[in-house]
C-alpha positions in Angstrom: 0.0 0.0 0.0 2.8 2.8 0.8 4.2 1.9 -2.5 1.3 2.4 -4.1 1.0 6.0 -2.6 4.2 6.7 -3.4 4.1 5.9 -7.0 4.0 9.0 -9.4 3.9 7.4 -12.8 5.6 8.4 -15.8 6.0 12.2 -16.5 3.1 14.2 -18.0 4.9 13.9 -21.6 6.0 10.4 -21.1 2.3 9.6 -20.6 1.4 11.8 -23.4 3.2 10.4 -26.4 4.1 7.0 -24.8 0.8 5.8 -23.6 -2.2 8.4 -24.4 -1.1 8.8 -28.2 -1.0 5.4 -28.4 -3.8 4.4 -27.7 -3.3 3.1 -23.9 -3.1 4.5 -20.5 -1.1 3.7 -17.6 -1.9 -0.1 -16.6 0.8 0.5 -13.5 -1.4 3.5 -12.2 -2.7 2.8 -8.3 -6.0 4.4 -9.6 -7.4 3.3 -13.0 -10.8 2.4 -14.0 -13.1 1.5 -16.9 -16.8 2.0 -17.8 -18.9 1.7 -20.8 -22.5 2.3 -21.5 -25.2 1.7 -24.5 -26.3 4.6 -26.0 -29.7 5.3 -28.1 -28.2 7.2 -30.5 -25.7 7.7 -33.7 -21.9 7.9 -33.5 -21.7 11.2 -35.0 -24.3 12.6 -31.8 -22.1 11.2 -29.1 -19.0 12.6 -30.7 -20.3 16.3 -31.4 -20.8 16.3 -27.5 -17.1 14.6 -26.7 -15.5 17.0 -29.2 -17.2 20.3 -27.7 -15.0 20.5 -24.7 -16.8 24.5 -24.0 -19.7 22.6 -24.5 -19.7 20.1 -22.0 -21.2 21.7 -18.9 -24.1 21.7 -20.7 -24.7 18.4 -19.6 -22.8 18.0 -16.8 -22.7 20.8 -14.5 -19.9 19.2 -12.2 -17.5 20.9 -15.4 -16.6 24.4 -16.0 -14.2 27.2 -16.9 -13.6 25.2 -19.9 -10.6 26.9 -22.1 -9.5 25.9 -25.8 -6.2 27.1 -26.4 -5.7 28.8 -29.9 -9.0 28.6 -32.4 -11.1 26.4 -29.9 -10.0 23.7 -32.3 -9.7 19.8 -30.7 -6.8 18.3 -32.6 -3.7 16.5 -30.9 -2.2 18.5 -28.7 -4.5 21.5 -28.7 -4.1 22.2 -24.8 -7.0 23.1 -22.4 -8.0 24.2 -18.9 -10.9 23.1 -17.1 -12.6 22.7 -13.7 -14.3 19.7 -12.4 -15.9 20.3 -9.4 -13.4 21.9 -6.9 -10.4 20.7 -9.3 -8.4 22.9 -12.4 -7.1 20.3 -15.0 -4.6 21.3 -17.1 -5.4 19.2 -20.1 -3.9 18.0 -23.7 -5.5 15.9 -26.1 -3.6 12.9 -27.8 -6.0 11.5 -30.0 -8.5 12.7 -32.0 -9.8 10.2 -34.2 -13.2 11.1 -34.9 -16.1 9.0 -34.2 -13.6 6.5 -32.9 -11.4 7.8 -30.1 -11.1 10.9 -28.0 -8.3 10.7 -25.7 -6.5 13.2 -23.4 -4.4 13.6 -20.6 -4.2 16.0 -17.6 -2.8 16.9 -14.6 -4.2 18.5 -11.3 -2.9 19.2 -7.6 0.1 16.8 -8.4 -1.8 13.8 -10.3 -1.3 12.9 -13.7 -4.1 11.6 -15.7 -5.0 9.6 -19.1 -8.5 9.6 -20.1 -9.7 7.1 -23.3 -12.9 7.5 -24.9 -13.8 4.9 -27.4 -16.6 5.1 -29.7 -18.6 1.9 -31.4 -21.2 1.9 -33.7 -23.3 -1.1 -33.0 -25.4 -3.4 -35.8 -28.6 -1.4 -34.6 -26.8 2.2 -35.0 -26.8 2.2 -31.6 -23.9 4.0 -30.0 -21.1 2.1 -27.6 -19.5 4.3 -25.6 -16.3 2.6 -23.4 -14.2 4.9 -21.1 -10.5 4.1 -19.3 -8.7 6.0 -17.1 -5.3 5.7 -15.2 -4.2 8.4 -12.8 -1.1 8.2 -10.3 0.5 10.9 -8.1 2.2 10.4 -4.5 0.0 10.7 -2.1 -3.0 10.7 -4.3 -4.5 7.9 -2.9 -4.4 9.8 0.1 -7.6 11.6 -0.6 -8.9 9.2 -4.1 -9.0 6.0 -5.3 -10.3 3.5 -8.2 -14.0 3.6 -6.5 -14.3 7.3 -6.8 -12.9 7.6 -9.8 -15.3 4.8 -11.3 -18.1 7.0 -9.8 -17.1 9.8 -11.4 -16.7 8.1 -15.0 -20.2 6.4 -14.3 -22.1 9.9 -13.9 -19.8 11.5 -16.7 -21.4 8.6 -19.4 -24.5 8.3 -17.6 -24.3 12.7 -18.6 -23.0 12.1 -21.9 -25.7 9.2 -22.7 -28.5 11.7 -21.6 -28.1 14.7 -23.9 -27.3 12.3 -26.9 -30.7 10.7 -26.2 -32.2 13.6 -25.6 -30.7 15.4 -28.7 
């Protein structure tokens, strides 16, 4: 257990280009969690709402402050800021595959984060959305842990699966 507390994980660029960009996050990560969920509706709906990063307090109001650097554009590497609940995240995005994958990575109050989205169009053109996410930081599990974090990416689909239905 004091191990895992004292495990910081690779650098923010490290687990930019060496795990986010492709295409995985970090497995060695004391807190990591997945979560996917069925969603009534096209590809194309889900991912207008994952690739609207200002837009995303719109349906969950836990998120705010959201800032695109440059020309609000979501491309690899365009950096952002954002708040989730009490928490500013410093953000990046490292893929941008549209309608297939949305991934970024963050960091806040010492943590380092990588956050996969991944996108499946089903037989019935249904929507499968699938979310992972590894975060690591000394102490972090001070004050977090896998449980919390699965909450958290449980009501983030369960917000994302509402306003697509709902669209």
């Amino acid at each position: 257990m004091f191990q895992e507390m004292r495990y910081r994980g690779p650098s923010l660029d490290e687990l930019h280009e060496n795990y986010a960009k492709r295409h995985r996050i970090d497995e060695a990560a004391p807190i990591r969690s997945a979560h996917e969920v069925a969603i009534d509706a096209p590809v194309e709906r889900v991912w207008a709402l994952l690739a609207d990063p200002a837009g995303w307090s719109a349906f969950d109001p836990a998120i705010h402050d959201v800032r695109v650097v440059g020309n609000d554009t979501v491309a690899v590497d365009t950096r952002f800021t954002w708040v989730n609940g009490r928490a500013k995240i410093a953000s990046r995005f490292a893929v941008v595959e549209p309608l297939r994958e949305i991934t970024w990575t963050g960091s806040a109050m010492g943590s380092r984060a990588a956050h996969r989205h991944l996108l499946t169009t089903r037989e019935d053109g249904t929507t499968l959305l699938r979310t992972e996410e590894s975060m690591a930081g000394t102490l972090l599990g001070l004050f977090y842990n896998s449980a919390k974090l699965h909450a958290e990416l449980t009501r983030w689909l369960d917000s994302i699966k509402a306003a697509a239905e709902q669209s």
